[in-house]
C-alpha positions as CSV (number, residue, x, y, z in Angstrom):
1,X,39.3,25.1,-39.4
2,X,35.7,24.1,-40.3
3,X,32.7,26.3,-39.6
4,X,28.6,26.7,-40.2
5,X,28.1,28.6,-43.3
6,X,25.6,31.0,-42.8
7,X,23.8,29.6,-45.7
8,X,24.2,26.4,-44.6
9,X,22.6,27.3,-41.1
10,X,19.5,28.8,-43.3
11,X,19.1,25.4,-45.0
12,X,18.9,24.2,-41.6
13,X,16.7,26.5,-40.4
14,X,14.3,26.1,-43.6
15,X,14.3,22.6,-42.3
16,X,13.7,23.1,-38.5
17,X,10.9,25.4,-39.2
18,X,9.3,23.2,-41.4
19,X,8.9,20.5,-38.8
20,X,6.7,22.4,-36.6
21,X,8.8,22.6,-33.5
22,X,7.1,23.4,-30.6
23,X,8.2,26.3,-28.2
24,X,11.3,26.0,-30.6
25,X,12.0,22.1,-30.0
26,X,11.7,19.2,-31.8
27,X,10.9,16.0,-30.4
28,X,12.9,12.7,-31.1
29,X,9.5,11.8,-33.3
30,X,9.5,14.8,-36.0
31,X,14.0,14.5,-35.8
32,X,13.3,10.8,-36.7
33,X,12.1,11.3,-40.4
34,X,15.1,13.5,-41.2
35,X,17.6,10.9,-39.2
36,X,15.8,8.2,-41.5
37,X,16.0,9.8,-44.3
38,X,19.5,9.6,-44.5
39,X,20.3,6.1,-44.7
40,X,22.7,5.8,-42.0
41,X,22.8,2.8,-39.5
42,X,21.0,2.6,-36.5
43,X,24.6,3.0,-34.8
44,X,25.4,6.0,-36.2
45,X,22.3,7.6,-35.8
46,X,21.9,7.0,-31.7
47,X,25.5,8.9,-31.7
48,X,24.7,11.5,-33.5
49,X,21.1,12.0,-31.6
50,X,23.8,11.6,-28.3
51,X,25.9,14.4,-29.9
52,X,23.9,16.5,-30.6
53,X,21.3,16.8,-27.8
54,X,23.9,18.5,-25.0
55,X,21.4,19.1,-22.7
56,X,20.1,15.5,-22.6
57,X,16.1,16.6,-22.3
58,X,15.2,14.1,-25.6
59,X,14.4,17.3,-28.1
60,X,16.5,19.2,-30.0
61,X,16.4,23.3,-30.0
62,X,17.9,24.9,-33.4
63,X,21.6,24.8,-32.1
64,X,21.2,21.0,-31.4
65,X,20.0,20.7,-34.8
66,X,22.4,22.2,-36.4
67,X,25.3,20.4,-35.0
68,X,23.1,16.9,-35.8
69,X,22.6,18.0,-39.8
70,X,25.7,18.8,-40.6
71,X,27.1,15.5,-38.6
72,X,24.7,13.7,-41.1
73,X,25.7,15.2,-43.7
74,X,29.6,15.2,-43.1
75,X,28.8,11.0,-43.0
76,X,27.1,10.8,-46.1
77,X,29.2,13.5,-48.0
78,X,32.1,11.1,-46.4
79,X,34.3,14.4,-45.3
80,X,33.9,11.9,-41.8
81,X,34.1,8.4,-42.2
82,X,33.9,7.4,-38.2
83,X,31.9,10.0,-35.9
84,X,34.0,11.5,-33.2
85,X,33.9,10.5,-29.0
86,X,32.9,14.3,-28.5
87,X,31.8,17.7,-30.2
88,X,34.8,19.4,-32.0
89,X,35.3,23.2,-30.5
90,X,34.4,24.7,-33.5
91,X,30.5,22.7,-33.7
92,X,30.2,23.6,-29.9
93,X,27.4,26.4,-29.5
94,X,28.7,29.4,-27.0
95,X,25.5,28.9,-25.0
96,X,26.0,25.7,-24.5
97,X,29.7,25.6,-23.8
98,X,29.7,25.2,-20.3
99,X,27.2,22.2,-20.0
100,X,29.7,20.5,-22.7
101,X,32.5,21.2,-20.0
102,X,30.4,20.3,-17.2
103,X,30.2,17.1,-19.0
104,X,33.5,15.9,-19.5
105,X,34.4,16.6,-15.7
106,X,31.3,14.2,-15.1
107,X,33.0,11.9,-17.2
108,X,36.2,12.2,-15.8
109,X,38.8,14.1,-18.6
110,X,41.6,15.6,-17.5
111,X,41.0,19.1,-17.2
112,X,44.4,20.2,-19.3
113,X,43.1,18.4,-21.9
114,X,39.7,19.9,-22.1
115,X,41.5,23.0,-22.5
116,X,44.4,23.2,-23.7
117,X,45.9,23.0,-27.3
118,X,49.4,22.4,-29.0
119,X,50.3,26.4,-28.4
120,X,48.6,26.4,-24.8
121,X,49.9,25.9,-21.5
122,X,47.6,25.2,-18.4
123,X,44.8,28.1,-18.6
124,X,43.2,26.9,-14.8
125,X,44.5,29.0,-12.1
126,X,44.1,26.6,-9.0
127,X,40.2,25.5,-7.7
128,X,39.4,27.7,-11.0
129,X,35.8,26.0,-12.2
130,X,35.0,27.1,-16.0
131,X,31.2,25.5,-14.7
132,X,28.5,27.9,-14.9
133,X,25.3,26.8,-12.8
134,X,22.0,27.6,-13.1
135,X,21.6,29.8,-10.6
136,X,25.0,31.8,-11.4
137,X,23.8,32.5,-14.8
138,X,20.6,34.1,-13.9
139,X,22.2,35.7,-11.7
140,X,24.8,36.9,-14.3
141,X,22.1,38.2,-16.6
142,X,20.6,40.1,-14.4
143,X,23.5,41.9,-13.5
144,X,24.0,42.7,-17.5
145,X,21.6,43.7,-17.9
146,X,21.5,46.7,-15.9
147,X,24.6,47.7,-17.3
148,X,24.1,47.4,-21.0
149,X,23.0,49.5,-23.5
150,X,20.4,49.5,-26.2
151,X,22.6,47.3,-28.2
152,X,23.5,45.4,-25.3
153,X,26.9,46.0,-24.7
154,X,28.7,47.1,-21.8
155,X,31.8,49.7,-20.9
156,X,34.3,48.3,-18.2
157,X,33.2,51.5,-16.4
158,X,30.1,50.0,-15.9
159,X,31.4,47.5,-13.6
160,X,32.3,50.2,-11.0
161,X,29.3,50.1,-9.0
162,X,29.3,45.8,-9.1
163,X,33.1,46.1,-8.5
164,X,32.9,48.5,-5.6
165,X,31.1,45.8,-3.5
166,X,33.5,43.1,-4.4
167,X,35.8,43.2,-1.4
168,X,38.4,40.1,-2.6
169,X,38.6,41.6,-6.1
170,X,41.5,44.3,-6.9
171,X,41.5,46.3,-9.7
172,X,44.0,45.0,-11.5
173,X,42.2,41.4,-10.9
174,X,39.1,43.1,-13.0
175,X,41.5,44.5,-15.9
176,X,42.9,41.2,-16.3
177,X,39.3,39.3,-16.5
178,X,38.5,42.2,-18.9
179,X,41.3,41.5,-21.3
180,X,40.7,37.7,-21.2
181,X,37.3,38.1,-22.8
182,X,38.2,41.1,-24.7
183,X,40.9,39.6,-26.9
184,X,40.6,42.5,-29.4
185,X,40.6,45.1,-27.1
186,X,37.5,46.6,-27.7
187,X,35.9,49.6,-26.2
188,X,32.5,47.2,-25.0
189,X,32.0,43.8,-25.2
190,X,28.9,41.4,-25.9
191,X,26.1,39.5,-23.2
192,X,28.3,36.4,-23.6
193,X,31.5,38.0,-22.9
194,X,29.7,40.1,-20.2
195,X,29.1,36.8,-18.4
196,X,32.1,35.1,-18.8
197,X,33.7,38.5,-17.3
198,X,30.9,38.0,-14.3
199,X,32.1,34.4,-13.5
200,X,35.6,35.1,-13.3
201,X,34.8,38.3,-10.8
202,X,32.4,35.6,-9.0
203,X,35.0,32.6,-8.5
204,X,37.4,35.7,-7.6
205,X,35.6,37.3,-5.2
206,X,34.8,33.4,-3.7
207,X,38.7,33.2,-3.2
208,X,39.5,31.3,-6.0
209,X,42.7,32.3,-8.1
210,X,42.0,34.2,-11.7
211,X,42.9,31.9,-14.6
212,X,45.6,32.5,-17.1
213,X,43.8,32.2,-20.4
214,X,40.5,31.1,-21.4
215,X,39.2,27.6,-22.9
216,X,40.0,27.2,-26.7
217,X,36.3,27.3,-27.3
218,X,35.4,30.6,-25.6
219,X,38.6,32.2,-27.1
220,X,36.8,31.1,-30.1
221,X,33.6,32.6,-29.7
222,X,34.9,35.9,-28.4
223,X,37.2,36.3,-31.3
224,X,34.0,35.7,-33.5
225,X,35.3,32.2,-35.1
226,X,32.6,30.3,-33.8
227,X,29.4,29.4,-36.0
228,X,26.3,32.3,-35.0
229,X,23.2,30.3,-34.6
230,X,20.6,32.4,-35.4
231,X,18.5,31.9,-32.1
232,X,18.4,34.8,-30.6
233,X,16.7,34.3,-26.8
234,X,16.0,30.3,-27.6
235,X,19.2,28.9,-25.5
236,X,18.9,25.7,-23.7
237,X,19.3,25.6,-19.6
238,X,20.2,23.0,-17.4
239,X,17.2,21.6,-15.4
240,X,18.7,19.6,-12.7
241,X,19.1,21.7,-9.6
242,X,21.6,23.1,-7.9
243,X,22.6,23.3,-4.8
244,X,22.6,26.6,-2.9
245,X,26.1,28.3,-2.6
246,X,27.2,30.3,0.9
247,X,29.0,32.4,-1.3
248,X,26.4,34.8,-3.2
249,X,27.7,36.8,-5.9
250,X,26.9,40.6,-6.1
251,X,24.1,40.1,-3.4
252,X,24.6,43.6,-2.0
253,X,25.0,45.3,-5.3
254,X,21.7,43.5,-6.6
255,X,20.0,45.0,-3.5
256,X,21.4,48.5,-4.1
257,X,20.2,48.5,-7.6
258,X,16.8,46.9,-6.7
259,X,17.3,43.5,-8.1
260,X,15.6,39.7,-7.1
261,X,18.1,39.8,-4.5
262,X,18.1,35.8,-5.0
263,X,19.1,34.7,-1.9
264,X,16.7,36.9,-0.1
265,X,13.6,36.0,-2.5
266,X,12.7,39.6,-2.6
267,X,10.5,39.9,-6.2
268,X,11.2,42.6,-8.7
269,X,9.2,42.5,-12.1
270,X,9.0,39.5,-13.5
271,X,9.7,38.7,-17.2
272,X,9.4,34.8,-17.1
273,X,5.8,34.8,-18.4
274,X,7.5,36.5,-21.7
275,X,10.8,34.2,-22.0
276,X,10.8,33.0,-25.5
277,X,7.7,34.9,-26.6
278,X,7.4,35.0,-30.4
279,X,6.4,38.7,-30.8
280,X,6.2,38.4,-34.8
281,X,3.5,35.5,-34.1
282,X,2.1,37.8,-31.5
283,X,1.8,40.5,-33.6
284,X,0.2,38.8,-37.0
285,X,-2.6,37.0,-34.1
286,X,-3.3,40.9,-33.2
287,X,-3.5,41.9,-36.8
288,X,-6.0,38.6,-37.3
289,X,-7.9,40.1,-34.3
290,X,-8.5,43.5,-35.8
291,X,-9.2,41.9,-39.0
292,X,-11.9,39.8,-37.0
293,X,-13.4,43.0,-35.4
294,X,-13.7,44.7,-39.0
295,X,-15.5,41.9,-40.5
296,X,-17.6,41.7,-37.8
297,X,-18.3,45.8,-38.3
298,X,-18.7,45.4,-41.9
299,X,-21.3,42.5,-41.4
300,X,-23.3,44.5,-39.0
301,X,-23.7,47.2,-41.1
302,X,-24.3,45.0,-43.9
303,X,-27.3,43.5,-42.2
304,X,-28.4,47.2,-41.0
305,X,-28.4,48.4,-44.6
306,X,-30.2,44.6,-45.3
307,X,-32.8,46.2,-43.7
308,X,-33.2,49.4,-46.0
309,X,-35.0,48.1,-49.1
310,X,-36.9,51.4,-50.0
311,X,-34.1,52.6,-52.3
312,X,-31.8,49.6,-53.9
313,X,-29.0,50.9,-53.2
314,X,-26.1,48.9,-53.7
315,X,-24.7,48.8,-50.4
316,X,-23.3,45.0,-50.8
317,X,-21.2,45.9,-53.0
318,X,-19.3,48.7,-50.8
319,X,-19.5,46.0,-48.3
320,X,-17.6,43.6,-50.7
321,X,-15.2,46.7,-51.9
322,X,-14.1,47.0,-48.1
323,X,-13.6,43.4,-47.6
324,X,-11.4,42.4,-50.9
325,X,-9.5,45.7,-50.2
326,X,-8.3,44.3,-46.4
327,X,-8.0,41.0,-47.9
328,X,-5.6,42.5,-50.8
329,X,-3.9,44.2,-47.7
330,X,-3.2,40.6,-45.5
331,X,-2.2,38.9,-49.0
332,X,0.7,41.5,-49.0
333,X,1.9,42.0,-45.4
334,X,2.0,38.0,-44.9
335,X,4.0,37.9,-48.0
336,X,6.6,41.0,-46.8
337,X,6.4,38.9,-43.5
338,X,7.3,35.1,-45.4
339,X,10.3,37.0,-47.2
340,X,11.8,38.6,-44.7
341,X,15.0,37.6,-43.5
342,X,14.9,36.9,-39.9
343,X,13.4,32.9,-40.3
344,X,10.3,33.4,-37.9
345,X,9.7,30.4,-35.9
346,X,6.1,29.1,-36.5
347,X,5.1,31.2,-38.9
348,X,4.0,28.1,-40.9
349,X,1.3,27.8,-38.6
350,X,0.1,31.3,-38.8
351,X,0.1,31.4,-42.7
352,X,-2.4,28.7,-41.8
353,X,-4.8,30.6,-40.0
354,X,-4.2,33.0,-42.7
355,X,-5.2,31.3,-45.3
356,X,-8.3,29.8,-43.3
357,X,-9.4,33.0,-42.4
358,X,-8.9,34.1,-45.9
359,X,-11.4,30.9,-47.0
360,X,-13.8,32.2,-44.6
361,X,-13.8,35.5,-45.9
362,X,-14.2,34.3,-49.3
363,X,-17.2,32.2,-48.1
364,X,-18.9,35.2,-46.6
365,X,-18.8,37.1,-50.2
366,X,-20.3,34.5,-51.8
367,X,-23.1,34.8,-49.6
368,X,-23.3,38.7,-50.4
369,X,-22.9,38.2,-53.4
370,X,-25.9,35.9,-53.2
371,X,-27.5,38.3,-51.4
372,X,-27.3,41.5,-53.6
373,X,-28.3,39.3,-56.5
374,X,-30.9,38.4,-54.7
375,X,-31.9,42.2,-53.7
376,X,-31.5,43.0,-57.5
377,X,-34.1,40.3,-58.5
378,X,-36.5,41.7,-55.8
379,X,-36.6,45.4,-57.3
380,X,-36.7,44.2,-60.7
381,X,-39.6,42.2,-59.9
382,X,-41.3,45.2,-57.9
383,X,-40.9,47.3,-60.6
384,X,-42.6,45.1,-63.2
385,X,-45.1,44.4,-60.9
């Protein structure tokens, strides 16, 4: 079966990066010189754009990019001479499996052959909807994540407080659900199993049978055959809204544990004004800001020791000392920070305010420079004198 290499998602990456995206999106405009670039037709380059952008908002996160490079490149390398009507399994991202589901019902494909495969029989139990809303996912989420642990996985005794206040769902109904999205019988399982596992409970408990097996492309991902996109917390979501389901999932254990309690609007803490926070741009814009603060220091105690003439000393040149060593100090963290291996999004942007700061720096010991010559012509002069 193909896959992403991992190296070929870090060329990728290199790429995406380098064309600035903005809150970790590129618009059709920057996507255009790449698509250009390759010399396809017109034709081909309007399906890939179609392919590739699932969640139809006209930009493309790092997932979408992925799948539209290495559809460019399959056409030019010729390992595909004609594009195909749909997304292959394997180039489907996990996070966006459900809106590529939610898609072909749209369109009208029969729902045996979204799902099944030359070894599978009908995976659907009856009114069984693989769909995941919106709303359902948050709600998901927050559910996991008062279970997990620190490494964000969860126990299936976790699920004994959600699973006592599901009153259509046996025990044996949770076990099975379990074993679907645990094909290797694990001891935990991940944030996308978790949800998955949260679905099934919730079209359970709405009275809707428990399937028999799981879509080709989720077995995929839980067995760890799909591609990894290295994205981390940038996932795309559906922005057309919902509407509002009688049936709210886990309503009564979200209030027990002190959750949003969505259908009641009650507010916990809220964490939206952090979704998709860069904390590695975060962090070097703090560093800037204590650098700032030190050169301001260093220049106010340069111009208080301006002031102090009587004996020469050369305080300038402490000043200087100080600055060249914090300078020699940035130089190396933003180069431990460049080679690092996590692929920072925007830290182009920040090596540029970097290096302007540097400049500025650089200006500012000319001008002691200047200066302290200057103070070294004034004694020699007094002292002829």
């Amino acid at each position: 079966m193909p896959k992403l290499e991992q190296s070929e998602i870090k060329k990728y990456w290199e790429i995406f990066s380098g064309l600035k995206p903005v809150d970790n999106k590129l618009s059709g405009d920057k996507v255009a010189v790449v698509l250009k670039n390759s010399k396809l037709s017109d034709d081909n380059l309007g399906k890939i754009w179609d392919l590739a952008d699932i969640d139809a908002d006209g930009q493309l996160d790092f997932e979408e990019f992925c799948i539209c490079m290495r559809l460019i490149f399959d056409l030019v390398n010729q390992n595909m001479t004609v594009l195909p009507s749909q997304l292959p399994d394997w180039l489907i991202p996990s996070s966006k499996a459900h809106l590529i589901q939610a898609n072909r019902a749209l369109n009208g494909q029969d729902q045996s052959q979204r799902y099944s495969d030359s070894e599978d029989e009908d995976l659907t139990g009856a009114q069984f909807d693989w769909y995941i809303s919106p709303g359902d996912k948050a709600t998901y989420e927050q559910i996991y994540s008062t279970m997990a642990d620190r490494f964000g996985r969860i126990t299936f005794d976790s699920l004994g407080g959600l699973l006592s206040t599901l009153t259509n769902v046996a025990d044996q109904d949770a076990r099975f659900a379990w074993n679907l999205v645990n094909p290797r019988s694990s001891e935990t399982i991940d944030k996308d199993q978790a949800l998955v596992l949260l679905h099934m409970l919730n079209q359970r408990d709405s009275g809707k049978q428990m399937p028999r097996g799981v879509p080709p492309a989720l077995r995929a991902t839980f067995n760890k055959e799909q591609p990894e996109y290295s994205l981390d917390s940038h996932q795309a979501t559906i922005s057309q809204p919902q509407p509002a389901s009688k049936h709210t999932f886990a309503e009564n254990y979200l209030e027990r544990i002190g959750g949003s309690g969505l259908a009641k609007n009650t507010k916990g803490t809220d964490f939206s004004s952090t979704q998709g926070t860069d904390w590695e741009e975060v962090r070097l814009k703090r560093e800037l800001t204590d650098l700032e603060e030190k050169v301001a220091k260093a220049e106010a105690a340069a111009e208080s020791k301006k002031k102090e003439r009587a004996n020469g000393q050369g305080t300038t040149a402490q000043v200087r000392r100080e600055l060249e060593q914090l300078l020699e100090y940035k130089q190396k963290q933003l180069i431990s920070d460049s080679n690092s291996s996590s692929d920072l999004a925007g830290v182009a942007s920040d090596v540029d305010t970097v290096e302007s700061q540097v400049k500025v720096l650089e200006q500012y010991l000319e001008k002691k420079k200047a200066e302290y010559a200057d103070l070294q012509n004034q004694i020699a002069q007094a002292k002829s004198s």
